[in-house]
C-alpha positions as CSV (number, residue, x, y, z in Angstrom):
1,X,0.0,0.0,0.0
2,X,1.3,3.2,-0.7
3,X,1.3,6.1,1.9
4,X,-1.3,8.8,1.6
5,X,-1.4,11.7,3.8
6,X,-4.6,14.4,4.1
7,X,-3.0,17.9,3.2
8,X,-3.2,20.0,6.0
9,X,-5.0,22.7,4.3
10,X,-8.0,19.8,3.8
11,X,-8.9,20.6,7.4
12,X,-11.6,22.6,8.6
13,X,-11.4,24.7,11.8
14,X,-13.9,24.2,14.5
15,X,-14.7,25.8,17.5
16,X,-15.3,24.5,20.8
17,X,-18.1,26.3,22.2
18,X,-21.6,24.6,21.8
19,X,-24.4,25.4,19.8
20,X,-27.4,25.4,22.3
21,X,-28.6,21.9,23.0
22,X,-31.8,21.0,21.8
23,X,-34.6,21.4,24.5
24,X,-35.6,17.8,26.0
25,X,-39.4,17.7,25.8
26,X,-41.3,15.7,27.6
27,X,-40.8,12.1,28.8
28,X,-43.1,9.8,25.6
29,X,-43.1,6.1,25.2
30,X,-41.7,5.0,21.7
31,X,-43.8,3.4,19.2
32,X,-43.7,-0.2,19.4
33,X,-43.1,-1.7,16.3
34,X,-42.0,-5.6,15.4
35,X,-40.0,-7.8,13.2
36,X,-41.0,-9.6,10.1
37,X,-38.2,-11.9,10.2
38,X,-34.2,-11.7,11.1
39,X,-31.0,-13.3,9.9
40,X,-29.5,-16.4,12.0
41,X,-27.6,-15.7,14.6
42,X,-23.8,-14.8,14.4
43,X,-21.7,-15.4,17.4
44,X,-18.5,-13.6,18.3
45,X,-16.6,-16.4,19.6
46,X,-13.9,-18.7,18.2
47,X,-16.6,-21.3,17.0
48,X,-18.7,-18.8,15.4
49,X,-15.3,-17.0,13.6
50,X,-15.9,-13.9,15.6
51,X,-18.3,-12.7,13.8
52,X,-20.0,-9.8,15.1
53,X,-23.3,-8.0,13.4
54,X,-22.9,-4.2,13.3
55,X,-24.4,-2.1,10.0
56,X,-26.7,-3.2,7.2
57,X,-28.0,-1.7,3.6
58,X,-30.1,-2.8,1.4
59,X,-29.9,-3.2,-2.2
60,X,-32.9,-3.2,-4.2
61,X,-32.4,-5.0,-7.4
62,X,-33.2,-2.6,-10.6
63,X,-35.7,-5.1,-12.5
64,X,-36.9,-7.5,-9.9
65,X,-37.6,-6.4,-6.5
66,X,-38.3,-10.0,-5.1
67,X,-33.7,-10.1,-6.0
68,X,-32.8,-7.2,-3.6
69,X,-30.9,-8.1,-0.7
70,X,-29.3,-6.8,2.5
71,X,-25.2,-6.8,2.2
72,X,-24.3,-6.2,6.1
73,X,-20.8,-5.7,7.8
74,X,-19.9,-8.8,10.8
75,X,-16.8,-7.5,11.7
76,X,-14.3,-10.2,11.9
77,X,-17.2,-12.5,10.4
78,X,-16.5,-10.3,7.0
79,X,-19.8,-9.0,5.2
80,X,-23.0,-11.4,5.2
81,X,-25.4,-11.0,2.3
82,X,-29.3,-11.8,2.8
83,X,-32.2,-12.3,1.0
84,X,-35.6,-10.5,1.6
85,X,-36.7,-13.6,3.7
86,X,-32.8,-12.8,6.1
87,X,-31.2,-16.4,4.3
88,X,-27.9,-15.8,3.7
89,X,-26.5,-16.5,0.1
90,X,-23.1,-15.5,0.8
91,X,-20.2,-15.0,3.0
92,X,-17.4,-12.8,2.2
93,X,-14.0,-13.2,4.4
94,X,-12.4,-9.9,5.5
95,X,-8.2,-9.7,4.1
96,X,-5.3,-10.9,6.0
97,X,-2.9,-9.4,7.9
98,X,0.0,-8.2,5.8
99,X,2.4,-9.2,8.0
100,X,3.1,-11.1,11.1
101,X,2.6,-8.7,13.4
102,X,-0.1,-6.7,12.0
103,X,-3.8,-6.6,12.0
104,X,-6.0,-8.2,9.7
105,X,-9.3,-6.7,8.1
106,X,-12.2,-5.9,10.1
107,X,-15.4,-5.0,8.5
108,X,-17.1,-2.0,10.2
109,X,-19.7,-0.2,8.1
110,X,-20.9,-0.8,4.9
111,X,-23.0,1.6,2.2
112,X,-24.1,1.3,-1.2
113,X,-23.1,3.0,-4.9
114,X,-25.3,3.2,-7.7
115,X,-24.5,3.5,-11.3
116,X,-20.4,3.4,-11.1
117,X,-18.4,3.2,-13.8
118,X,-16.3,0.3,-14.0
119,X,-14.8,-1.4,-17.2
120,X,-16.6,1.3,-19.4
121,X,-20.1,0.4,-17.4
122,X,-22.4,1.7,-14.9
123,X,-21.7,-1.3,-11.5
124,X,-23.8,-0.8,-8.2
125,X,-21.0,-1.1,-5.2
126,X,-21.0,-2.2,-1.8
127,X,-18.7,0.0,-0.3
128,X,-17.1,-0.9,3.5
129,X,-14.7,0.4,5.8
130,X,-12.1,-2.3,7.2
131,X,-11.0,-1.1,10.4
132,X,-8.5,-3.5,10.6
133,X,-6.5,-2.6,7.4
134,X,-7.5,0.9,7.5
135,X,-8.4,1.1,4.2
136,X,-12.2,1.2,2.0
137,X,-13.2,-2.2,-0.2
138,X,-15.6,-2.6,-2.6
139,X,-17.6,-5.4,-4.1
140,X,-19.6,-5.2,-7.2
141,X,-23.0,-6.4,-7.4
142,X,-24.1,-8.6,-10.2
143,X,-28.0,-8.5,-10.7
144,X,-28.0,-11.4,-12.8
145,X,-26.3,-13.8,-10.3
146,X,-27.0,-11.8,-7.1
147,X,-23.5,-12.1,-5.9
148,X,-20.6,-9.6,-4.8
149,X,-17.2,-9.4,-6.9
150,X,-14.2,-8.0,-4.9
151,X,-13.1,-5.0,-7.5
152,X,-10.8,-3.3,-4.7
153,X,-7.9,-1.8,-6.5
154,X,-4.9,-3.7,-5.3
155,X,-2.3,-0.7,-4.3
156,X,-5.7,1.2,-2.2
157,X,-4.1,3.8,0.4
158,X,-4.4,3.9,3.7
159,X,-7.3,6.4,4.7
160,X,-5.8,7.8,7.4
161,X,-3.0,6.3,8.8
162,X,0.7,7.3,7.5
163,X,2.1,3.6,8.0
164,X,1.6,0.4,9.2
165,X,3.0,0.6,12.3
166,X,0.0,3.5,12.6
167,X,-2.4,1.2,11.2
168,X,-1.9,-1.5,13.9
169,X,-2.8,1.2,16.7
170,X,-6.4,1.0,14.7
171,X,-7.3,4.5,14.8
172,X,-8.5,3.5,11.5
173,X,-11.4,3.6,8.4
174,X,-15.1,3.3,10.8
175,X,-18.1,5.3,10.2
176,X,-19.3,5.4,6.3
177,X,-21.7,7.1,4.1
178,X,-21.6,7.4,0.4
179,X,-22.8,10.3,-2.0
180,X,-22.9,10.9,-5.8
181,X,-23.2,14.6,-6.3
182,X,-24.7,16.1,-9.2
183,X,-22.3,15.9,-11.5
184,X,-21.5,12.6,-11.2
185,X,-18.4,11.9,-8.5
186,X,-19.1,9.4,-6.2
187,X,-17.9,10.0,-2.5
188,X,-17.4,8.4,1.2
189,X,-17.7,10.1,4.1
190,X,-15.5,7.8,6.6
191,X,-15.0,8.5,10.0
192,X,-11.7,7.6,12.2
193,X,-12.2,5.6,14.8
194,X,-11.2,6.6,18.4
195,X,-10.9,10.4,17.2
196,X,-13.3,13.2,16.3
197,X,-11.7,13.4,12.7
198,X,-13.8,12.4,9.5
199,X,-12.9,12.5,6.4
200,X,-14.1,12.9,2.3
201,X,-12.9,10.7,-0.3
202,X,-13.4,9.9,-3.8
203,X,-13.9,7.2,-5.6
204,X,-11.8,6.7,-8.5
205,X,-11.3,3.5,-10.7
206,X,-7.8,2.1,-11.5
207,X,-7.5,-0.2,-14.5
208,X,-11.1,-1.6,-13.7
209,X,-10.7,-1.9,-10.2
210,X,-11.7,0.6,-7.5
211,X,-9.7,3.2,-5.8
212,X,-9.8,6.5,-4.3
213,X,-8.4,9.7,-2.8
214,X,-8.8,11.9,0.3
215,X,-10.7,15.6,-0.6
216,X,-11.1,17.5,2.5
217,X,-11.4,16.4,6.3
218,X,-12.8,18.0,9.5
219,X,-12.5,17.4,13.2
220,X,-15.4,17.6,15.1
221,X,-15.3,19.0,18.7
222,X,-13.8,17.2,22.1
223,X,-14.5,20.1,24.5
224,X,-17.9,22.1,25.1
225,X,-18.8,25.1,27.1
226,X,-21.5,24.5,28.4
227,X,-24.3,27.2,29.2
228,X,-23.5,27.6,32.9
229,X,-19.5,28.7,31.5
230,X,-18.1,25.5,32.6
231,X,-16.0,23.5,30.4
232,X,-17.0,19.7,29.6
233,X,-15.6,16.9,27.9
234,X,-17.2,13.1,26.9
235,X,-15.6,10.3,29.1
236,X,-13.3,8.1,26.6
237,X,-11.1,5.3,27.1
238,X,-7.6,7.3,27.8
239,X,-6.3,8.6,24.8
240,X,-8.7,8.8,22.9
241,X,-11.2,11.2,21.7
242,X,-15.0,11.5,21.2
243,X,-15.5,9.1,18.1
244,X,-18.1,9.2,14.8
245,X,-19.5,6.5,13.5
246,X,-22.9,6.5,11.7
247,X,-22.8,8.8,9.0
248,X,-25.8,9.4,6.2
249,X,-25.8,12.1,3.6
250,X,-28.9,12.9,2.2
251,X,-29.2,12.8,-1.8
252,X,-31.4,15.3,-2.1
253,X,-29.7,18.0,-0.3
254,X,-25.8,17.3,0.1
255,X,-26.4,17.2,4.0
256,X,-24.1,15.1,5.9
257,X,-25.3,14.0,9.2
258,X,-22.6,12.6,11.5
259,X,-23.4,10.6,14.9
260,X,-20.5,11.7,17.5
261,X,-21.3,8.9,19.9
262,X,-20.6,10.7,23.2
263,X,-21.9,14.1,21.9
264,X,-24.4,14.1,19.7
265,X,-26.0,14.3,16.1
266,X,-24.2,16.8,13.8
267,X,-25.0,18.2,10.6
268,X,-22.9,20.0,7.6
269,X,-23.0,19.9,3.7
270,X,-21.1,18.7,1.4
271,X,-20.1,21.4,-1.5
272,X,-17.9,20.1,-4.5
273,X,-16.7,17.0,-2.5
274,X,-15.8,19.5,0.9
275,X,-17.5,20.2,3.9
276,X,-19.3,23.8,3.8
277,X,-18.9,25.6,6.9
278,X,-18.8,24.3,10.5
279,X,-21.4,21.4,11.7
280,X,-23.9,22.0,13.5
281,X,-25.8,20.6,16.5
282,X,-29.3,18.3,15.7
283,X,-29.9,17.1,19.1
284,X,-27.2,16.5,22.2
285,X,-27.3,12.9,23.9
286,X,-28.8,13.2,27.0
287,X,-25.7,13.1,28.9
288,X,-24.1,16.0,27.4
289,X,-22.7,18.1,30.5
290,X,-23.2,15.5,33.0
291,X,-19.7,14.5,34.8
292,X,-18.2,11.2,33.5
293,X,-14.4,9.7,34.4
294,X,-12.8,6.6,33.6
295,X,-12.7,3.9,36.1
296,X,-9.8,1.2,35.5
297,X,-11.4,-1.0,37.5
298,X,-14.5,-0.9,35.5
299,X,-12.4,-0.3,32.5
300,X,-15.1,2.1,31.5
301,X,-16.5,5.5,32.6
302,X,-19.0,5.8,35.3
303,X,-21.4,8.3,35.1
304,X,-22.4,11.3,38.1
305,X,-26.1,11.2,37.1
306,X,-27.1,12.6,40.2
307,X,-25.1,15.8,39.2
308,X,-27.0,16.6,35.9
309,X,-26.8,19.9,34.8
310,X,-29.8,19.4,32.3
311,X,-28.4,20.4,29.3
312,X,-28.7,17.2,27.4
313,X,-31.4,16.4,24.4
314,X,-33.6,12.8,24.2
315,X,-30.9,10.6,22.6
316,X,-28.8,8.2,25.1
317,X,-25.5,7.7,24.1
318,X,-24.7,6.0,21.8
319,X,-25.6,7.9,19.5
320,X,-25.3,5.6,16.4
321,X,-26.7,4.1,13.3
322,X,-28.2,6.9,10.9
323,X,-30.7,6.1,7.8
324,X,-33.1,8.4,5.8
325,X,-36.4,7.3,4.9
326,X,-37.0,8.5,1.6
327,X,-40.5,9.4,0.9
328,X,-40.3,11.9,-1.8
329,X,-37.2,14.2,-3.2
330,X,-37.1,16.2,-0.1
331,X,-39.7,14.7,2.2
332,X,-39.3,11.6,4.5
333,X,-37.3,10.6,7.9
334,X,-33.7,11.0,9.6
335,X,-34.1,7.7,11.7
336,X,-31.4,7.8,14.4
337,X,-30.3,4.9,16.8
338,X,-30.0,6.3,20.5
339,X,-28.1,3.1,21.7
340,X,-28.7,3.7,25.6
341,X,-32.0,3.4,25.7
342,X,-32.6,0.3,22.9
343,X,-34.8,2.7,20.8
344,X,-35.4,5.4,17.7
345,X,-35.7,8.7,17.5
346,X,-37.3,10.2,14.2
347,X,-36.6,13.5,12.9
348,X,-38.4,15.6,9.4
349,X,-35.8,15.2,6.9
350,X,-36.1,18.6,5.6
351,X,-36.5,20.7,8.9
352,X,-34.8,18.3,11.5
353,X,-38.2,18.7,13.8
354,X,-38.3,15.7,16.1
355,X,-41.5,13.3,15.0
356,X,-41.6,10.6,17.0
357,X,-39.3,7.7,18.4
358,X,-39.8,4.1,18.4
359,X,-38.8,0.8,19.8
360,X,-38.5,-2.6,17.9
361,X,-39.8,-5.1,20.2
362,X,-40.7,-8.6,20.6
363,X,-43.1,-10.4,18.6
364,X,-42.7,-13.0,16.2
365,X,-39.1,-12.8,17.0
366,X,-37.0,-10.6,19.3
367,X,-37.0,-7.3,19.6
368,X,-33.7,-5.2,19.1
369,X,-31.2,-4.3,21.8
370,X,-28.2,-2.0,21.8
371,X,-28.4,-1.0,17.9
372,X,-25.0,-0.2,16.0
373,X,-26.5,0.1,12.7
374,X,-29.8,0.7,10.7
375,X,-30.8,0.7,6.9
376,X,-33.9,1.6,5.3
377,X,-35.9,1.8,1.8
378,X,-39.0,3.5,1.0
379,X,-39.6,1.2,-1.6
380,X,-42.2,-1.4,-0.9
381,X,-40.7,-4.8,-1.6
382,X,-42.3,-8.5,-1.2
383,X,-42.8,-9.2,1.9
384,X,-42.5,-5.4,2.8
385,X,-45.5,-3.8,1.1
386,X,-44.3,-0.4,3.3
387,X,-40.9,-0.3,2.5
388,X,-37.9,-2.3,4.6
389,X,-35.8,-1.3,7.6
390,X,-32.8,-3.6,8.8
391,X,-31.8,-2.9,12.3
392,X,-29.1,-4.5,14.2
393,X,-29.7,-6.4,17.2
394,X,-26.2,-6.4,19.6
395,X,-28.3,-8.7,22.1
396,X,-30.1,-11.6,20.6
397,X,-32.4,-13.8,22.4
398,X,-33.1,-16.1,23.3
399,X,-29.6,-16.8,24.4
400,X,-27.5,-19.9,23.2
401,X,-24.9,-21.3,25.8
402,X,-21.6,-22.1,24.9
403,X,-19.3,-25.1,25.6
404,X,-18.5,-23.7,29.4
405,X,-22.1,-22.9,30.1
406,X,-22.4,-19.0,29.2
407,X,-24.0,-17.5,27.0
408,X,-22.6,-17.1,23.8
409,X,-22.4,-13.4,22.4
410,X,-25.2,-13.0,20.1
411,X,-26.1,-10.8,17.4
412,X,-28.0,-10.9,14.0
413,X,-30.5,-8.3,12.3
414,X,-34.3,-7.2,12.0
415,X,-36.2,-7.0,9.2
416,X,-39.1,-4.9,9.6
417,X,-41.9,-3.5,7.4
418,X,-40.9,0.5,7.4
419,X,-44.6,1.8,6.6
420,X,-45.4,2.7,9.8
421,X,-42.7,5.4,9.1
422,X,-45.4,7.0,6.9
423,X,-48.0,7.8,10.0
424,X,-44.7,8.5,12.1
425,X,-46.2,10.4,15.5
């Protein structure tokens, strides 16, 4: 791999006081909606190959609906691809390690490209992050056989990091979302993990294979002043910073919505391929403001509830998985993951106005727990007369014990019919 650094005059200055956090309203109970159907279990253990759901899309085939699938990330596990009834039809192994020593891929996030040129024709791409190898891959989709063609440039770069050596401390390729603007370059939004920093890149093709380039970066805030004049600062693991990981940029409108998981929803828009002007605040987690420090006990932070300031919004951190249901050019739903609390919240695409927030619960099968990642279609499908969302569960149930007795860990994904996103509250 060759060594690609983002110029320095790619980043884009942000300051460190807060926008006002958005007003929490009153306490509502979510929207209980259930499961058609979801994928067989994947267990992050040696026996299952540490696979480990995280983030979904969905694919809709351009001829014959009843062929779309769901191309989802596993981590370790590599990418799993589904049918409309969650079957899987294939299994896709992450890279080795280069060397020895080194890490070996890790799939984190996945997105879709439509229309690519490749080989002097228009491909649709699955586009992922490997965490491990710091670096973006991409399979093309066949529509004819239904299956995904590794077409990742062999000499890719490194997104972020400068080496190897870099690389192996895996502050590396995470969050994704891909655009094509209107005049036709295709683009990623990739996050890094265990920093605020995310960058642009676009996609290029190399001799028939895809590559791509860094554009323009930002780094998102790691310090707040809060209302009162105090200073405050999201609890990480030591040494690192407040991290990104869903990301969504809406079609319609160039506007990039990044989830700081700690912080808070974001907003920007992309221009040319670069960010235009400084993000800005959707909605703060709940916790924003409230003191947090790092036990190493624990090995995690604990949390001074009792000292709430009350400057937080509705979302409990995590803040993670992003998706826009697409109901017309401009019109439909941000649907964002608020990890803490195992539900949804729901805002107006075009104005940002909180509608609504829901939970996937239990029905004909188990609800959804602890949600990395979410992908959704407007388009009704078979089987999904409203339109599909695939939701990560992290906690599957009911649980399956292991050799010793525990129980194994336990994720797969939700398939549910998106129409009640329609007659959202």
């Amino acid at each position: 791999m060759r060594r690609t650094a983002i110029p320095a005059l790619a980043v884009v200055p942000l300051l460190l006081v807060a926008a006002p956090a958005v007003a929490a309203p009153a306490a509502d109970t979510p929207r209980p909606v259930r499961a058609v159907t979801e994928t067989a279990s994947l267990f992050d253990d040696e026996a299952g190959g540490d696979a480990d759901a995280d983030d979904p899309a969905i694919w809709v085939h351009p001829t014959d609906r009843a062929g779309s699938l769901v191309i989802a990330a596993a981590k370790n596990g590599g990418l799993r691809v589904y049918d409309l009834r969650a079957r899987e039809r294939q299994s896709i192994a992450t890279p080795p390690a280069p060397g020895p020593d080194d890490e070996p891929g890790r799939f984190n996030n996945v997105d879709l490209v439509a229309g690519f040129r490749l080989g002097g024709r228009a491909a649709d791409l699955a586009v992922v992050t490997d965490r491990g190898r710091d670096t973006l891959r991409f399979y093309r989709i066949d529509p004819v056989t239904r299956r995904l063609t590794d077409v990742t440039a062999p000499d890719v770069p490194f997104a972020f990091s400068r080496d190897q050596a870099e690389v192996n401390e895996q502050r590396t390729a995470y969050g994704l979302g891909t655009f094509v603007d209107a005049d036709g370059a295709t683009y990623a939004v990739v996050s890094r993990r265990s920093t605020p920093e995310v960058g642009v890149f676009r996609l290029v093709e190399r001799a028939g294979r895809v590559s791509y380039r860094p554009v323009d970066r930002l780094v998102l805030p790691s310090a707040f002043t809060l209302p009162d004049g105090t200073t405050w600062s999201p609890c990480t693991d030591p040494g690192d910073g407040p991290q990104v990981e869903g990301t969504v940029v809406d079609p319609g409108t160039g506007v990039v919505y990044l989830a700081q998981e700690k912080v808070g929803l974001w907003r920007t828009r992309l221009v040319g391929g670069r960010f235009a002007g400084a993000p800005r605040p959707v909605e703060r987690v709940h916790e924003y403001g409230v003191p947090a420090a790092f036990d190493p006990e624990q090995d995690d932070c604990v949390t001074d509830l009792s000292a709430d300031p009350g400057f937080g919004g509705r979302i409990a951190q995590d803040v993670e998985g992003l998706t826009i249901h697409r109901s017309g050019r401009l019109t439909g739903t941000l649907i964002v993951s608020s990890q803490g609390d195992d539900t949804f919240y729901t805002y107006d695409r075009r104005t940002n106005r909180p509608t609504g927030r829901f939970a996937v619960v239990d029905g004909r099968v188990d609800g959804a727990q602890e949600c990395d990642g979410a992908a959704v279609t407007a388009t009704p499908l078979p089987g999904f007369s409203g339109g599909l969302l695939v939701v990560h569960d992290g906690r599957n149930t009911p649980e399956t014990p292991g050799g010793d007795g525990e129980a194994r860990p336990d994720t797969d994904f939700k398939f549910v019919d998106a129409g009640f996103l329609r007659d959202r509250r």
